[in-house]
PDB file with one MODEL, atoms N, CA, C and O in Angstrom:
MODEL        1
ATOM      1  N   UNK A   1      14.899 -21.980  10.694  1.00  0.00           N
ATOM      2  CA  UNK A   1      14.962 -21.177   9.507  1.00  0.00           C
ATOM      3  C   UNK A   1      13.833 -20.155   9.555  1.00  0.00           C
ATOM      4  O   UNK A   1      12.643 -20.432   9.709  1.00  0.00           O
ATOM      5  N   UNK A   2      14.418 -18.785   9.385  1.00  0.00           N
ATOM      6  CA  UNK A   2      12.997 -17.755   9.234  1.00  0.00           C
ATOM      7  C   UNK A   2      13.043 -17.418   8.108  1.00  0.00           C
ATOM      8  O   UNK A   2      13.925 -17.484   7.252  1.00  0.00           O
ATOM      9  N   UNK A   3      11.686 -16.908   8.125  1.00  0.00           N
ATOM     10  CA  UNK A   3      11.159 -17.201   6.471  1.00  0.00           C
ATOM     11  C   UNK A   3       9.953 -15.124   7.014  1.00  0.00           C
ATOM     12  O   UNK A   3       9.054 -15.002   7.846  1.00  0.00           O
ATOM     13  N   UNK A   4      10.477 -14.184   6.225  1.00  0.00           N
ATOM     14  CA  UNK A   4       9.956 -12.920   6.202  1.00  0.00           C
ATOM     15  C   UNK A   4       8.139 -12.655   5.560  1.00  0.00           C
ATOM     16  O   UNK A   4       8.156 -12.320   4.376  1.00  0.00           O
ATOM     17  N   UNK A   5       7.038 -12.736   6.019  1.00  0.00           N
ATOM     18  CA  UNK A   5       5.954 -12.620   5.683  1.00  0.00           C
ATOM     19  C   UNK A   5       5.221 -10.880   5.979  1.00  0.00           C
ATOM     20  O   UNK A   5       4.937 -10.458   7.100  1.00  0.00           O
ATOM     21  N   UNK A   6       5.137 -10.523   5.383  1.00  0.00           N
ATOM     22  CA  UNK A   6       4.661  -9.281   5.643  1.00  0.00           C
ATOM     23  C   UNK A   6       5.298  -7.998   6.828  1.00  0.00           C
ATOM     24  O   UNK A   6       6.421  -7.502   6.734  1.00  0.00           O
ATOM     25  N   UNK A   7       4.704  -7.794   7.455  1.00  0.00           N
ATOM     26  CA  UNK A   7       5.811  -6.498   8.643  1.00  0.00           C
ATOM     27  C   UNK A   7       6.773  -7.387   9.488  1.00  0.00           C
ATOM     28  O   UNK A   7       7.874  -7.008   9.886  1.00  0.00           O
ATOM     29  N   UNK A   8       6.200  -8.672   9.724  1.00  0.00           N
ATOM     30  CA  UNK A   8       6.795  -9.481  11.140  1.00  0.00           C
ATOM     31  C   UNK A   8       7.687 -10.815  10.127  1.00  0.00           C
ATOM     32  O   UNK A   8       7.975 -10.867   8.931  1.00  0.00           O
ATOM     33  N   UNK A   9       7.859 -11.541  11.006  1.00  0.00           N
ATOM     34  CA  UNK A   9       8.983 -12.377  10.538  1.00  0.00           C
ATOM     35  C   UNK A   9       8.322 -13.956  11.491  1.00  0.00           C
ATOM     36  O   UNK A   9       8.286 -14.257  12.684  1.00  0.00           O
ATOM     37  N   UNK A  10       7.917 -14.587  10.313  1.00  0.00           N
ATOM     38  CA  UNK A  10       7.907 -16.162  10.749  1.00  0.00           C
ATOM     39  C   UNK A  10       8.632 -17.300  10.998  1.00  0.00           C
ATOM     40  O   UNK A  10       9.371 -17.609  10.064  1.00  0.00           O
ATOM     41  N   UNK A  11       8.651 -17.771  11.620  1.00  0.00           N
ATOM     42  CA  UNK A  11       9.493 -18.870  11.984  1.00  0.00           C
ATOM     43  C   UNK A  11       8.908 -20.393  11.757  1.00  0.00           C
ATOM     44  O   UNK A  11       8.064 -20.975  12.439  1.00  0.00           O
ATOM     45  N   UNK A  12       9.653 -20.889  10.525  1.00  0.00           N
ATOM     46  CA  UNK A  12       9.061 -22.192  10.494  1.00  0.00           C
ATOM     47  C   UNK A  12      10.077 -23.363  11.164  1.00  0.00           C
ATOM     48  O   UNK A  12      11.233 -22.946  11.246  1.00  0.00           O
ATOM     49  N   UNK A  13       9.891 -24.736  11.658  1.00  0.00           N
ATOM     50  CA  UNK A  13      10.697 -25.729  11.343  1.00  0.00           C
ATOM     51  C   UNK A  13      10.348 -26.838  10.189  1.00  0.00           C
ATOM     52  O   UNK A  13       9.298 -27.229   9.680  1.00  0.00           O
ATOM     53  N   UNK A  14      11.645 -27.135  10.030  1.00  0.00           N
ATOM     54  CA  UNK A  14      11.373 -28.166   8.555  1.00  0.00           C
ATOM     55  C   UNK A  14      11.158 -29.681   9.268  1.00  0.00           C
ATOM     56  O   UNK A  14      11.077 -29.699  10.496  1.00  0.00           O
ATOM     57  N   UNK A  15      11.071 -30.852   8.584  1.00  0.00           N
ATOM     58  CA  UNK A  15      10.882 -31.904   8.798  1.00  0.00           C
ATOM     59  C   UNK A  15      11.035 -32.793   7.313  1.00  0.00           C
ATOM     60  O   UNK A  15      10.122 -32.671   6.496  1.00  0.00           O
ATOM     61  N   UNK A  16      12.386 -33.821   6.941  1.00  0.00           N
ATOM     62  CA  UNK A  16      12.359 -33.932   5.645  1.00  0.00           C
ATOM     63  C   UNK A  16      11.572 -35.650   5.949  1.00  0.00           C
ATOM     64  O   UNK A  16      11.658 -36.094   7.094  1.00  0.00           O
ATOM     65  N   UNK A  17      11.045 -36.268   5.157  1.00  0.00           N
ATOM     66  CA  UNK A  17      10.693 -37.180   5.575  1.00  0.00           C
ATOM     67  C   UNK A  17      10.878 -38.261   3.938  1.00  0.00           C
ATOM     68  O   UNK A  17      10.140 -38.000   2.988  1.00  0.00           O
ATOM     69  N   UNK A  18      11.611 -39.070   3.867  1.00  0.00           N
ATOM     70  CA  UNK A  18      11.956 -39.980   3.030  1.00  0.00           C
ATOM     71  C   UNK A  18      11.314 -41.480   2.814  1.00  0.00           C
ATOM     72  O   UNK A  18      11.549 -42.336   3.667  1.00  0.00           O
ATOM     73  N   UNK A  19      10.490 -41.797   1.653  1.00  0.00           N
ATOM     74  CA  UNK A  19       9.556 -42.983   1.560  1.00  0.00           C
ATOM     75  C   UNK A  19      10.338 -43.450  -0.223  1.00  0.00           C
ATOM     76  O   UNK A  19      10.666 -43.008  -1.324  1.00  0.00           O
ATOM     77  N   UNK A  20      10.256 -44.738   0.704  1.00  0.00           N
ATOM     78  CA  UNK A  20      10.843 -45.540  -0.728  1.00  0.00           C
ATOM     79  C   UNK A  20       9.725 -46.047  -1.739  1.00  0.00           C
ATOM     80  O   UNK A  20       8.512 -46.121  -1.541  1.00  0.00           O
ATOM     81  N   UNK A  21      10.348 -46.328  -2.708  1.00  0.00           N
ATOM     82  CA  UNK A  21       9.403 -46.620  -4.109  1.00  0.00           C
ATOM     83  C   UNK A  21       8.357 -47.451  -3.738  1.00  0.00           C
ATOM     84  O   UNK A  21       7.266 -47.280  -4.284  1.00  0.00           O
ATOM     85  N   UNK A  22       8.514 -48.420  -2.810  1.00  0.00           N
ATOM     86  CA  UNK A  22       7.712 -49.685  -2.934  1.00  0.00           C
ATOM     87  C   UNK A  22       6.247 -49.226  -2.040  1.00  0.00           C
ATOM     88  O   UNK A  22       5.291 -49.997  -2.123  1.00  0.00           O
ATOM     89  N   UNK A  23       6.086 -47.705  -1.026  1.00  0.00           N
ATOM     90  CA  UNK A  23       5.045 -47.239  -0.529  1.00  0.00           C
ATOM     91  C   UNK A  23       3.856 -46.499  -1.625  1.00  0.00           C
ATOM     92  O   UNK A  23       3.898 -45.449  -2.266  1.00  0.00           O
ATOM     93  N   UNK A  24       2.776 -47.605  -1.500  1.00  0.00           N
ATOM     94  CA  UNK A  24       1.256 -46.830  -2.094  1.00  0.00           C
ATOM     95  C   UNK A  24       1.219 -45.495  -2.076  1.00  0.00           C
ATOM     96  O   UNK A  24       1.555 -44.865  -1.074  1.00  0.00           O
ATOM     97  N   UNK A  25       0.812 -44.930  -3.170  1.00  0.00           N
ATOM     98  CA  UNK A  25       0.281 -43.405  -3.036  1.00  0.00           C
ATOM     99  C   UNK A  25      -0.130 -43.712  -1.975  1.00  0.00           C
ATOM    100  O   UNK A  25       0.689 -43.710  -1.056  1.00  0.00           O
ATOM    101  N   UNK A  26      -1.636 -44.118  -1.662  1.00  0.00           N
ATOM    102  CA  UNK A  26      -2.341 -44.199  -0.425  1.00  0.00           C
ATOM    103  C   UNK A  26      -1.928 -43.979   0.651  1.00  0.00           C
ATOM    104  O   UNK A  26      -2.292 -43.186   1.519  1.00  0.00           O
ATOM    105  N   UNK A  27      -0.826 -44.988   0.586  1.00  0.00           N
ATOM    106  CA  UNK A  27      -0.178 -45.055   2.068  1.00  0.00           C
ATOM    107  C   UNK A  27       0.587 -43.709   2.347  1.00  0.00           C
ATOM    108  O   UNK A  27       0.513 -43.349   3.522  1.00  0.00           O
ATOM    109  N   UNK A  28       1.316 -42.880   1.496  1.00  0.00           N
ATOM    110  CA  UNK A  28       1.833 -41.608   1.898  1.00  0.00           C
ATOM    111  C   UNK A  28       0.521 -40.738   1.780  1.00  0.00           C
ATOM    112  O   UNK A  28       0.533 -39.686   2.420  1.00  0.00           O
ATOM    113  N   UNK A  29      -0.077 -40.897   1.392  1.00  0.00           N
ATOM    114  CA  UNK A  29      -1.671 -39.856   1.467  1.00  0.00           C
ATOM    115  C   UNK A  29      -2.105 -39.950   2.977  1.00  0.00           C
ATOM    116  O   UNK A  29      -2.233 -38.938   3.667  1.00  0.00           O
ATOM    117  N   UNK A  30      -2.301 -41.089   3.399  1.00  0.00           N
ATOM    118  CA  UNK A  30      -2.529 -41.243   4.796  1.00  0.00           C
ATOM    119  C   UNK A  30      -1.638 -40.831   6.004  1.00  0.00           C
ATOM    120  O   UNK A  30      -1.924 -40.359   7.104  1.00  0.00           O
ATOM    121  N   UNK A  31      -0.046 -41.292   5.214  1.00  0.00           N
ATOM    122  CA  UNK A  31       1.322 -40.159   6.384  1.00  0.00           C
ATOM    123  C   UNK A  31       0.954 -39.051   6.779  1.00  0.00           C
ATOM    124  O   UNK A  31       0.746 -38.639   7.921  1.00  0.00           O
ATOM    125  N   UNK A  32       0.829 -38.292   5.241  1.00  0.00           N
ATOM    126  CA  UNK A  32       0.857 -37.298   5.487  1.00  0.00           C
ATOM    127  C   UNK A  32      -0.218 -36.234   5.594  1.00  0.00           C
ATOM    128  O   UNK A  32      -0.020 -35.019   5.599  1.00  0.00           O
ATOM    129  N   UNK A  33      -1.726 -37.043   5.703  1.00  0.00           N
ATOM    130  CA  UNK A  33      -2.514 -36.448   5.963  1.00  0.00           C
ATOM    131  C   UNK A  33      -2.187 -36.764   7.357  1.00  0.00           C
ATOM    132  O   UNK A  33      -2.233 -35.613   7.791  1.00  0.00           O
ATOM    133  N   UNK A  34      -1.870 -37.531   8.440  1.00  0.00           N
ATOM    134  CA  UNK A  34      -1.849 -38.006   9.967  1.00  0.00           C
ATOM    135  C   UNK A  34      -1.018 -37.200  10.667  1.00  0.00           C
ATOM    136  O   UNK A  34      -1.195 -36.917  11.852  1.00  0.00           O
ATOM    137  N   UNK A  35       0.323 -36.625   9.668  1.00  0.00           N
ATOM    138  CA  UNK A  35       0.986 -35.344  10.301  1.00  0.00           C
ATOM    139  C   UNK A  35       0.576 -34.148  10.496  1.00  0.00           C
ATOM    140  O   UNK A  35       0.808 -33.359  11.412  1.00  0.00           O
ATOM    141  N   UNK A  36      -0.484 -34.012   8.932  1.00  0.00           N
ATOM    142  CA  UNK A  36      -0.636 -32.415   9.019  1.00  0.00           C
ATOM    143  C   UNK A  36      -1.703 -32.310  10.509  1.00  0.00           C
ATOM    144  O   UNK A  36      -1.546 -31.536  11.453  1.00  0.00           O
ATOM    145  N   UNK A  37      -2.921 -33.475  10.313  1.00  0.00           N
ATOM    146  CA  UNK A  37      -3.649 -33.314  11.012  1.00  0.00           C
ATOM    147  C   UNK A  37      -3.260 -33.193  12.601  1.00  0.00           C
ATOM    148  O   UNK A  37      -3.492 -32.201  13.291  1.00  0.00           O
ATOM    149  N   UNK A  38      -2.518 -34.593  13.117  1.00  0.00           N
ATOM    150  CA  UNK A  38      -1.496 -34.144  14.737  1.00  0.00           C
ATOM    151  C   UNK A  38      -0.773 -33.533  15.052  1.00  0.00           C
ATOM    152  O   UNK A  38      -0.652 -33.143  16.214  1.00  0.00           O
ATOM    153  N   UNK A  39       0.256 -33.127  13.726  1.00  0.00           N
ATOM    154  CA  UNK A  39       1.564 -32.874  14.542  1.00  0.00           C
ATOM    155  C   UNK A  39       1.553 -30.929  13.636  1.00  0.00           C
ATOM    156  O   UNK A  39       2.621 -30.320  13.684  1.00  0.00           O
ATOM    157  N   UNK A  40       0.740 -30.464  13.169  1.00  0.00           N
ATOM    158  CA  UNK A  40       0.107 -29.221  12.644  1.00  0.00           C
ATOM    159  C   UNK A  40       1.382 -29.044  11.692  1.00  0.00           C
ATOM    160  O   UNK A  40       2.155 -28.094  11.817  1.00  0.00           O
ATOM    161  N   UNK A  41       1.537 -30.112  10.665  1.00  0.00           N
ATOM    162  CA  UNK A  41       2.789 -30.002   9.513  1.00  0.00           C
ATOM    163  C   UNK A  41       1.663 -29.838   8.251  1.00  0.00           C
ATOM    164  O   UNK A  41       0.493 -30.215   8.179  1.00  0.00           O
ATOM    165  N   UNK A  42       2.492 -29.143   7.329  1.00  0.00           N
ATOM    166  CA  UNK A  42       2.177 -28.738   5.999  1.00  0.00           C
ATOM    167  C   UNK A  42       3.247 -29.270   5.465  1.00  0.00           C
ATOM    168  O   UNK A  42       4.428 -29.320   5.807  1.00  0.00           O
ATOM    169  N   UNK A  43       2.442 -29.791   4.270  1.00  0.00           N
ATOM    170  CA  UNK A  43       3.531 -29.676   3.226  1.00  0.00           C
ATOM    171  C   UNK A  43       4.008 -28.334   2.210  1.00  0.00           C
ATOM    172  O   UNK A  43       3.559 -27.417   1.523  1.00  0.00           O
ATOM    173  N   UNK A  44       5.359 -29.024   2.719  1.00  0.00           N
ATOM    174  CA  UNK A  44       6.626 -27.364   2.040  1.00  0.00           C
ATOM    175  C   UNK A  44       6.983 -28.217   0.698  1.00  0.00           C
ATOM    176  O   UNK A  44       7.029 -27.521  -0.317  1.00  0.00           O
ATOM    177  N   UNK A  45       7.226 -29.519   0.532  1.00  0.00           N
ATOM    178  CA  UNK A  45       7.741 -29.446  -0.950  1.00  0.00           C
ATOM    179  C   UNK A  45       7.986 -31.087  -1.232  1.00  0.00           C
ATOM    180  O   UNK A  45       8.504 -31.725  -0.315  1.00  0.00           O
ATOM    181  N   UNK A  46       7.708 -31.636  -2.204  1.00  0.00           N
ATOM    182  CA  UNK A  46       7.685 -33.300  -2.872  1.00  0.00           C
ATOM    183  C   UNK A  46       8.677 -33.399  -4.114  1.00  0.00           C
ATOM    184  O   UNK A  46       8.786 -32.805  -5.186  1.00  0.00           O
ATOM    185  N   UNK A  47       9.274 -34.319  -3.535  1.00  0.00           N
ATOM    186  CA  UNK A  47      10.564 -34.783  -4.825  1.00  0.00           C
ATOM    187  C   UNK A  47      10.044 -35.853  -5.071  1.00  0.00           C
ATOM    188  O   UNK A  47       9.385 -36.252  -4.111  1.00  0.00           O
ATOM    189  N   UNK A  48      10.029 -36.708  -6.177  1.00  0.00           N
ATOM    190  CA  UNK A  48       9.816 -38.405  -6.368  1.00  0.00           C
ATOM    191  C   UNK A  48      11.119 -38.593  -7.613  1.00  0.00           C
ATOM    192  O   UNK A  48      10.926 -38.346  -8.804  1.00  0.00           O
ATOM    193  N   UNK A  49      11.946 -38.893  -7.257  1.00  0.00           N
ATOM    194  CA  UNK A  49      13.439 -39.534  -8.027  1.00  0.00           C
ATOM    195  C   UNK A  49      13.260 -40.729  -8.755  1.00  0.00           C
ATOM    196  O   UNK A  49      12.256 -41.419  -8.576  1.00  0.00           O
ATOM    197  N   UNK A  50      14.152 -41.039  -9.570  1.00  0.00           N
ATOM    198  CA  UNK A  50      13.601 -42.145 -10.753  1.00  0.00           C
ATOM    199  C   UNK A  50      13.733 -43.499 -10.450  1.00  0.00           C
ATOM    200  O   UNK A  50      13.662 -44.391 -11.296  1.00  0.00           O
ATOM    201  N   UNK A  51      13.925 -43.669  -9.259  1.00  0.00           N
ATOM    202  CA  UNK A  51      13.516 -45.284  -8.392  1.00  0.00           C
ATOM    203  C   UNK A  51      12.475 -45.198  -7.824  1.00  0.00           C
ATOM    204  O   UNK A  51      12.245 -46.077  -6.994  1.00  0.00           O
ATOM    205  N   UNK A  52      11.494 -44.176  -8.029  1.00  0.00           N
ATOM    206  CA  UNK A  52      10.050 -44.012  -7.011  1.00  0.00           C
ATOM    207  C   UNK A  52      10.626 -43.984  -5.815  1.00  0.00           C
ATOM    208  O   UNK A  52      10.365 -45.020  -5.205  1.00  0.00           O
ATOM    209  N   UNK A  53      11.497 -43.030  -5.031  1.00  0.00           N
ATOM    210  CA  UNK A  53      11.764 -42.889  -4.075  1.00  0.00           C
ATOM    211  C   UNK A  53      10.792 -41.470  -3.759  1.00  0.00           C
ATOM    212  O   UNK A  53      10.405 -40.958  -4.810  1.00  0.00           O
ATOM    213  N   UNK A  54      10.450 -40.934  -2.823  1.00  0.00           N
ATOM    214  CA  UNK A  54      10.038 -39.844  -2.633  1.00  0.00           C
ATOM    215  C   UNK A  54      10.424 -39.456  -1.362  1.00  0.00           C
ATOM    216  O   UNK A  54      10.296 -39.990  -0.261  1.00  0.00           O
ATOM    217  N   UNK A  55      11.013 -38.231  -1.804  1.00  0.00           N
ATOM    218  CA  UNK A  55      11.595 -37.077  -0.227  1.00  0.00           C
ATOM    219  C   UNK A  55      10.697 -35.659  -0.283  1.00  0.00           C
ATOM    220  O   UNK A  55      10.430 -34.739  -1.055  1.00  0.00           O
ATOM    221  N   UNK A  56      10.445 -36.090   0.959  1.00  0.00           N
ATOM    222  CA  UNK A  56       8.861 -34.832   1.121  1.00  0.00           C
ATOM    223  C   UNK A  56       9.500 -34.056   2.128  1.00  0.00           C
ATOM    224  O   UNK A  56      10.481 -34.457   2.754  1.00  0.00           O
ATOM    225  N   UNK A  57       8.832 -32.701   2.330  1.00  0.00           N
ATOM    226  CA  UNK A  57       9.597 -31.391   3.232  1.00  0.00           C
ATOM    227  C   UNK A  57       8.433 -31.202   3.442  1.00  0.00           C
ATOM    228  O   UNK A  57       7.499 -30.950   2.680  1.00  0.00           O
ATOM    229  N   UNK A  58       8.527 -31.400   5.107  1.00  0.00           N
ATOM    230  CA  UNK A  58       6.765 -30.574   6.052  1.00  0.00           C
ATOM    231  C   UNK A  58       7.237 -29.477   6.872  1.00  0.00           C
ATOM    232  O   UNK A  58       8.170 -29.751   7.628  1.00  0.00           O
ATOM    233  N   UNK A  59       6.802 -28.324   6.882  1.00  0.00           N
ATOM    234  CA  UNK A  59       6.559 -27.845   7.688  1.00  0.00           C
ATOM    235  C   UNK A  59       5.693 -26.984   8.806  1.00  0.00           C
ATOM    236  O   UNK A  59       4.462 -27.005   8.791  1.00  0.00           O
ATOM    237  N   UNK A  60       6.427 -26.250   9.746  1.00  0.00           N
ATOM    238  CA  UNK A  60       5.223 -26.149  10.668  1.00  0.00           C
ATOM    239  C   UNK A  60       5.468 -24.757  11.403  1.00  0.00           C
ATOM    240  O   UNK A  60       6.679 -24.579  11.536  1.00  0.00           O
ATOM    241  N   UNK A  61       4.752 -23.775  11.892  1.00  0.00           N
ATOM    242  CA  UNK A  61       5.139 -22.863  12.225  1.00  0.00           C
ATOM    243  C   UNK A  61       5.844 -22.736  13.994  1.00  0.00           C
ATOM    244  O   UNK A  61       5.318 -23.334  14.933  1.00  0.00           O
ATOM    245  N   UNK A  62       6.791 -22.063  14.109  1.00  0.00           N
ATOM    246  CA  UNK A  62       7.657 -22.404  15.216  1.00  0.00           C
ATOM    247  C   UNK A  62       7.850 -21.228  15.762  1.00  0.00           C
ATOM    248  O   UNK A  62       8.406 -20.287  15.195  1.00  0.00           O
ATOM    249  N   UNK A  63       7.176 -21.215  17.460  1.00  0.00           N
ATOM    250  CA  UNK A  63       7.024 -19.898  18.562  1.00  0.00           C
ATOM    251  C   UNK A  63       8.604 -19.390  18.634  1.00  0.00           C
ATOM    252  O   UNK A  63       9.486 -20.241  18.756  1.00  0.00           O
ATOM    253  N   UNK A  64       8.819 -18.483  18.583  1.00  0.00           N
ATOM    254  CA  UNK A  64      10.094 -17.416  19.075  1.00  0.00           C
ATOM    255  C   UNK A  64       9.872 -17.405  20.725  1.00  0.00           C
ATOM    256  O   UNK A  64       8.900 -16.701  20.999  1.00  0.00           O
ATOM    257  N   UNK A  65      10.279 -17.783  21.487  1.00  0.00           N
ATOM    258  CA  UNK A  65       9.906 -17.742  22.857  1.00  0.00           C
ATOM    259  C   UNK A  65      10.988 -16.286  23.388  1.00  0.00           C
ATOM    260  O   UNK A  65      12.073 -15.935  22.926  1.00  0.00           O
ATOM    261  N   UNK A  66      10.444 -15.886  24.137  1.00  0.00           N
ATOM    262  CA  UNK A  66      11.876 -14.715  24.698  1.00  0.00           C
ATOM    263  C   UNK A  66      12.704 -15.416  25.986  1.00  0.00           C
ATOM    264  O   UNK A  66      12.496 -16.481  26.566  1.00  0.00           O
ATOM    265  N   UNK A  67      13.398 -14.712  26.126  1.00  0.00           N
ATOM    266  CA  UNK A  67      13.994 -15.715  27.567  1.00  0.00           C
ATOM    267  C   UNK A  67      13.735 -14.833  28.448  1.00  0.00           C
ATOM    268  O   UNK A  67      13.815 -13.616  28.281  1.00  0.00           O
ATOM    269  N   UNK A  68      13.158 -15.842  30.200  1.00  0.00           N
ATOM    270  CA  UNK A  68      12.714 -15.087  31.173  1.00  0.00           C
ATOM    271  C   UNK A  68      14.208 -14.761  31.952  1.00  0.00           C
ATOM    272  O   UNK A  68      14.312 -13.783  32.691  1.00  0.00           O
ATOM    273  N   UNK A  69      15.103 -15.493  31.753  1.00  0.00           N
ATOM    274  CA  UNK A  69      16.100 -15.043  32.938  1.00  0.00           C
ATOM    275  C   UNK A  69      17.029 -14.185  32.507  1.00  0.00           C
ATOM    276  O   UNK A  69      17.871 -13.743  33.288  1.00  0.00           O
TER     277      UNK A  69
ENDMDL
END
């Protein structure tokens, strides 16, 4: 999905990631601090639904490569 930032044009990928009611704040504080920090994900967006389910959207910025052949 590209996403338009100023003259050039960014390219993010998404990542939805789904945690059920019964996970500690803590424990998703720690997910998702362990993604942003390794895997260079941000968080794009947090749902929590009325079973304490929570569906989180990370993303991350993604190279346009050209093709050599």
């Amino acid at each position: 999905m590209a996403r338009r930032t100023g003259s050039g044009t960014t390219y993010f990928e998404y990542r939805t990631v789904t945690l059920p009611g019964s996970v500690s704040r803590g424990d998703v504080r720690r997910l998702l601090t362990d993604e942003a920090e390794y895997g260079r994900w941000e968080l794009a967006r947090t749902r929590v639904y009325v079973g304490g389910t929570r569906k989180v959207w990370l993303r991350r910025k993604a190279m346009k490569v050209p093709s050599t052949l």
